[in-house]
N, CA, C and O of each residue as an XYZ file, in Angstrom:
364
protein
N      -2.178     45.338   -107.519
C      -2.859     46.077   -106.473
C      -2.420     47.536   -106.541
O      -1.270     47.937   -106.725
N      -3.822     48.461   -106.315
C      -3.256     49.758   -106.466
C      -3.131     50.810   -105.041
O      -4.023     51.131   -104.256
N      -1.931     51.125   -105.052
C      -2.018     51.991   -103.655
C      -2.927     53.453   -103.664
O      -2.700     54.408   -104.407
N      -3.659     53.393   -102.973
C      -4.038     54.988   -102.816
C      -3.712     56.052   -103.061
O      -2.912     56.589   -102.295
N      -4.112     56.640   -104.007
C      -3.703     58.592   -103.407
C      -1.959     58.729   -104.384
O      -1.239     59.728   -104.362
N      -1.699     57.570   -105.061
C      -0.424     57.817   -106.158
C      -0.935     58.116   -107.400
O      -2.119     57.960   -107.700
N      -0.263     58.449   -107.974
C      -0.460     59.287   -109.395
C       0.816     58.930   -109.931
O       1.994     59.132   -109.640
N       0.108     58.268   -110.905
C       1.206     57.661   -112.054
C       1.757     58.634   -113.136
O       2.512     58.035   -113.902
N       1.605     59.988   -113.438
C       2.020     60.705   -114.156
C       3.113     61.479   -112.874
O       4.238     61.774   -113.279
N       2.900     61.682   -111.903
C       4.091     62.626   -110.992
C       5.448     61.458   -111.300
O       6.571     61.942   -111.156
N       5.384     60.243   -111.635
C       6.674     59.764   -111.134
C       7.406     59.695   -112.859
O       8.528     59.211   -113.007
N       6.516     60.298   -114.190
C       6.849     60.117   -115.065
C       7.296     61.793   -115.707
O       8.011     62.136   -116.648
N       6.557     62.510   -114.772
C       6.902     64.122   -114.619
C       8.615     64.211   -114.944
O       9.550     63.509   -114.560
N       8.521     65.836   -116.146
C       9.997     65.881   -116.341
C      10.265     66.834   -114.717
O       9.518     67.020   -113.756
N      11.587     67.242   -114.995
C      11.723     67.499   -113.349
C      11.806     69.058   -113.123
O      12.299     69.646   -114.086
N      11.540     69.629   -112.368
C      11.337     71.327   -112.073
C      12.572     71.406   -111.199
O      13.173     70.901   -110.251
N      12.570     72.735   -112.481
C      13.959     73.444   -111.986
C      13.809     73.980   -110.378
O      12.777     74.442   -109.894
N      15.297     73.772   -109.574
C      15.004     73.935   -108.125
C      15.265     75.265   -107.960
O      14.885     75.844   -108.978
N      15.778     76.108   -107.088
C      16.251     77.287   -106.907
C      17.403     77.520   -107.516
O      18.333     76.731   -107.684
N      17.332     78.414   -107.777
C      18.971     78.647   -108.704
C      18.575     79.228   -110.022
O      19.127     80.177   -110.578
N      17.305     78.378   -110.558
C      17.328     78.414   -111.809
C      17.531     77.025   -112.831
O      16.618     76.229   -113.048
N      18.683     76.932   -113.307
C      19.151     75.982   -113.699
C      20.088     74.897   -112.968
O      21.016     74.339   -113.553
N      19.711     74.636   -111.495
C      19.852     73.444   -110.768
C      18.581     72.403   -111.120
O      17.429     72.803   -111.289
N      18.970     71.076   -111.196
C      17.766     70.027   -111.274
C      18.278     68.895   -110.461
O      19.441     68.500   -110.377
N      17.290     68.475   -109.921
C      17.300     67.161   -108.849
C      17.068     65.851   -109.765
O      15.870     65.681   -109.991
N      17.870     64.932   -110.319
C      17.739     64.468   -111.095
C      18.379     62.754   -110.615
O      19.262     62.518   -109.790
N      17.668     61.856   -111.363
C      18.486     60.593   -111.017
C      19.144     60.448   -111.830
O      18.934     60.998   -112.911
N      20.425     59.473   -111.567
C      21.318     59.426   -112.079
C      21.323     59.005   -113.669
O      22.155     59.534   -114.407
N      20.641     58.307   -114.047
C      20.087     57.614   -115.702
C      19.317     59.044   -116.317
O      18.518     58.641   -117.162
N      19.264     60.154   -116.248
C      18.952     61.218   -116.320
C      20.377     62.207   -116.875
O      20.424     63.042   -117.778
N      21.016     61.919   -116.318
C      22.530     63.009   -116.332
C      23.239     62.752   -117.532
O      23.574     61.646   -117.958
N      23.498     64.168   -118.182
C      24.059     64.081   -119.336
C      25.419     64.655   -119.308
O      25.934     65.168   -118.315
N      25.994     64.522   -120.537
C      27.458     64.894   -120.550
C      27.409     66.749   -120.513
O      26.749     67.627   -121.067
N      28.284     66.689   -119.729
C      28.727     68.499   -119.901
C      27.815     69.118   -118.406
O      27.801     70.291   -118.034
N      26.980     67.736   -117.619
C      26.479     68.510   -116.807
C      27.572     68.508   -115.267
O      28.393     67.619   -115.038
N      27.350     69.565   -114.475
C      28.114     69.384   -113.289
C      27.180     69.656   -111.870
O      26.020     70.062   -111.805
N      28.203     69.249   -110.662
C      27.614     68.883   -109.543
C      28.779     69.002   -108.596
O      29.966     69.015   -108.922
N      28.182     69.106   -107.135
C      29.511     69.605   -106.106
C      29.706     68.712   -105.864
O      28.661     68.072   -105.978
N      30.878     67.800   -105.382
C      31.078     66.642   -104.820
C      32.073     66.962   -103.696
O      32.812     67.839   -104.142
N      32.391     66.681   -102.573
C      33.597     66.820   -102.085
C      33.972     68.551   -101.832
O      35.129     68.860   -101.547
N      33.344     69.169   -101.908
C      33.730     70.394   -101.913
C      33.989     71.125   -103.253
O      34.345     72.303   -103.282
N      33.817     70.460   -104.234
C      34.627     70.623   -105.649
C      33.749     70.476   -106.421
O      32.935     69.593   -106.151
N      33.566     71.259   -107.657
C      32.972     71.578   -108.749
C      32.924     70.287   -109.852
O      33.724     70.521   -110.758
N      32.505     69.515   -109.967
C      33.130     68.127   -111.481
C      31.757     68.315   -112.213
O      30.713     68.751   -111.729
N      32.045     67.802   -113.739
C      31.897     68.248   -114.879
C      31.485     66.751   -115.089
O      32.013     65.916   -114.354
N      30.805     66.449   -115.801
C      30.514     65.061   -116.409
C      30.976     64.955   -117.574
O      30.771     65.879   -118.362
N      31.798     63.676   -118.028
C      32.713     63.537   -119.318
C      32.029     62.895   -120.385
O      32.067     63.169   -121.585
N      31.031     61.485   -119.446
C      30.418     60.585   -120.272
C      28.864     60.253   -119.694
O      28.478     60.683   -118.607
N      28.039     59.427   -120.581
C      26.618     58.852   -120.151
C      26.813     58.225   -118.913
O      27.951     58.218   -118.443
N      26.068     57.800   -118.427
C      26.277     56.955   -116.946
C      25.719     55.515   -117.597
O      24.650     55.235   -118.141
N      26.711     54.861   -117.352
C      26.308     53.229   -117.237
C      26.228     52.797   -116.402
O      26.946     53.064   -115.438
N      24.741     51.394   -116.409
C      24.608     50.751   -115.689
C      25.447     50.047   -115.083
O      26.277     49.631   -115.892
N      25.716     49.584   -113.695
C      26.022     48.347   -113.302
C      25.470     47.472   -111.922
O      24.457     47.931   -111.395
N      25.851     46.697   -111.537
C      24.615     45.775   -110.747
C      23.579     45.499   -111.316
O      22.799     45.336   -110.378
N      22.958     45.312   -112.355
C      22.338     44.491   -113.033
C      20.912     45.554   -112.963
O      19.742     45.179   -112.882
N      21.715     47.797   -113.059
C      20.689     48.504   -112.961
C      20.522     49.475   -111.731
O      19.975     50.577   -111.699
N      21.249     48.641   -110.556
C      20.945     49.114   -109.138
C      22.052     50.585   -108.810
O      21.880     51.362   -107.870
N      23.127     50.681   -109.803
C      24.087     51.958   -109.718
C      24.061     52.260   -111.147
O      23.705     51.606   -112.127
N      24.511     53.373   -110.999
C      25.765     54.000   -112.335
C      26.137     54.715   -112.236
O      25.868     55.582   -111.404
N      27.364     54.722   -113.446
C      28.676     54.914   -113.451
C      28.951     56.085   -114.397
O      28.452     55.857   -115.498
N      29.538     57.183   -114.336
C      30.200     57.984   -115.169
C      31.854     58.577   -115.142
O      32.662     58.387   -114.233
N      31.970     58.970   -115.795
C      33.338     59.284   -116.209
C      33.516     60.580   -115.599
O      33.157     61.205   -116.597
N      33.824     61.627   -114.632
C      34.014     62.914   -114.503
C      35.289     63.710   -114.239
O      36.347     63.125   -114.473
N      35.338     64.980   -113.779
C      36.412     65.573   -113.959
C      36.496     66.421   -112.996
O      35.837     66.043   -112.027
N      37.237     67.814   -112.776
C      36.830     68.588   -112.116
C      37.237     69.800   -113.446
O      38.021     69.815   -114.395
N      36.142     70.803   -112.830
C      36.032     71.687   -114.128
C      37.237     72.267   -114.344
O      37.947     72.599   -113.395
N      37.607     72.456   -115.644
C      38.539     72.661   -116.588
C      40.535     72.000   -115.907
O      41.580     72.550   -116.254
N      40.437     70.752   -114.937
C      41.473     70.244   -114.879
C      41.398     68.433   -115.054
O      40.951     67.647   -114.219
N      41.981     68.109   -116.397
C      41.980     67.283   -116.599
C      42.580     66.032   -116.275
O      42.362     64.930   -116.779
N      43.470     66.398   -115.245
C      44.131     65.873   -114.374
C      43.253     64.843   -113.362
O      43.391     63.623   -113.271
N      42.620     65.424   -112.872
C      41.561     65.068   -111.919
C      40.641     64.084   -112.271
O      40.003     63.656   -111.309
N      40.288     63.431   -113.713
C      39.192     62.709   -114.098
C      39.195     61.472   -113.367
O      40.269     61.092   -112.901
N      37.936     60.640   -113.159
C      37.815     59.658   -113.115
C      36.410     59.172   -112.415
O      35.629     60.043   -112.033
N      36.080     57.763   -112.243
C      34.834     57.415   -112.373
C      33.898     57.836   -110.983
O      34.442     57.942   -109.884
N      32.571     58.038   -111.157
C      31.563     58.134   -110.133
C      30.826     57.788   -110.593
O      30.445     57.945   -111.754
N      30.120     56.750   -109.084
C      29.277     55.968   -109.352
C      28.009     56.604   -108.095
O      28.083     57.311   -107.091
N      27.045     55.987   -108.730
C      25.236     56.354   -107.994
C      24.699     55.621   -107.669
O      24.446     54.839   -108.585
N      24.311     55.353   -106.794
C      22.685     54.329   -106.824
C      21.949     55.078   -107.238
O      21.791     56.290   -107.092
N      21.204     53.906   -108.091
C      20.432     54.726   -109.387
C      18.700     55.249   -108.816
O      17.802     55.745   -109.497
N      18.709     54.950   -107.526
C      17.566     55.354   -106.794
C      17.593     56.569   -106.081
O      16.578     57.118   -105.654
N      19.193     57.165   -105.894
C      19.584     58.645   -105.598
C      19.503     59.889   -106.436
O      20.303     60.136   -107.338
N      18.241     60.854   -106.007
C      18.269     62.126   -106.821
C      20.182     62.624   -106.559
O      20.984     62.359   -105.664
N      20.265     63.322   -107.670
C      21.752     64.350   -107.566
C      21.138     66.016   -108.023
O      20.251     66.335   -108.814
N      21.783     66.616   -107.395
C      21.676     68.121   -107.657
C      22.772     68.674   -108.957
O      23.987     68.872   -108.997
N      21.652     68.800   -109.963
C      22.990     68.995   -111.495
C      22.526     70.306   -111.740
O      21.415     70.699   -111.384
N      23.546     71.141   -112.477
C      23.452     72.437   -112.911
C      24.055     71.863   -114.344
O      24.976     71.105   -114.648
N      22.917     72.727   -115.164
C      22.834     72.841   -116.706
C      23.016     74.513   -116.703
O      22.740     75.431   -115.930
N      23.647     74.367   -118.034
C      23.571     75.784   -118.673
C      24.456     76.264   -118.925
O      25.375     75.447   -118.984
N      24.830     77.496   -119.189
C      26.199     77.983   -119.482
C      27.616     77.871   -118.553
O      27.457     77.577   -117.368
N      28.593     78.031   -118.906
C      29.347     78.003   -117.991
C      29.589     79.112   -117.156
O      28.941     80.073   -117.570
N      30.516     79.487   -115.749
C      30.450     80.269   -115.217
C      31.809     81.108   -115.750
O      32.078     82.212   -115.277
């Protein structure tokens, strides 16, 4: 059954850059290594791919906070949550 008034290409759309520039609203199966995001007040860096777990329903990556390696360790998503990632050079 088809719902009304949806458009099957918007949900396959790559994603537009938000303000900033190089901020993107992105789901989590989307996020690549080297990208970062505020969490907590704090700047972290992504270390690794995000893996699934729940059988799909989260994932998981490896992160850091930028340039202290001290700080690493895992964050997880529901994989139905946009995140706000900044690509691009560093600051």
């Amino acid at each position: 059954m088809k719902r009304k008034g949806v458009k099957l290409q918007q949900r396959h759309a790559k994603p537009e850059p938000a303000k900033g520039g190089d901020t993107h609203s992105l789901l989590p199966m989307e996020i690549q290594i080297g990208d970062r995001f505020t969490d907590e007040g704090f700047e972290w860096q992504v270390l690794t791919h995000p893996a699934a777990l729940h059988g799909g329903k989260s994932l998981r990556a490896r992160v850091q906070r930028a340039g202290l390696p001290e700080t690493e360790r895992d964050m997880t998503w529901p994989a139905h949550v946009r995140v706000e990632i900044r690509r691009g050079t560093d600051k």
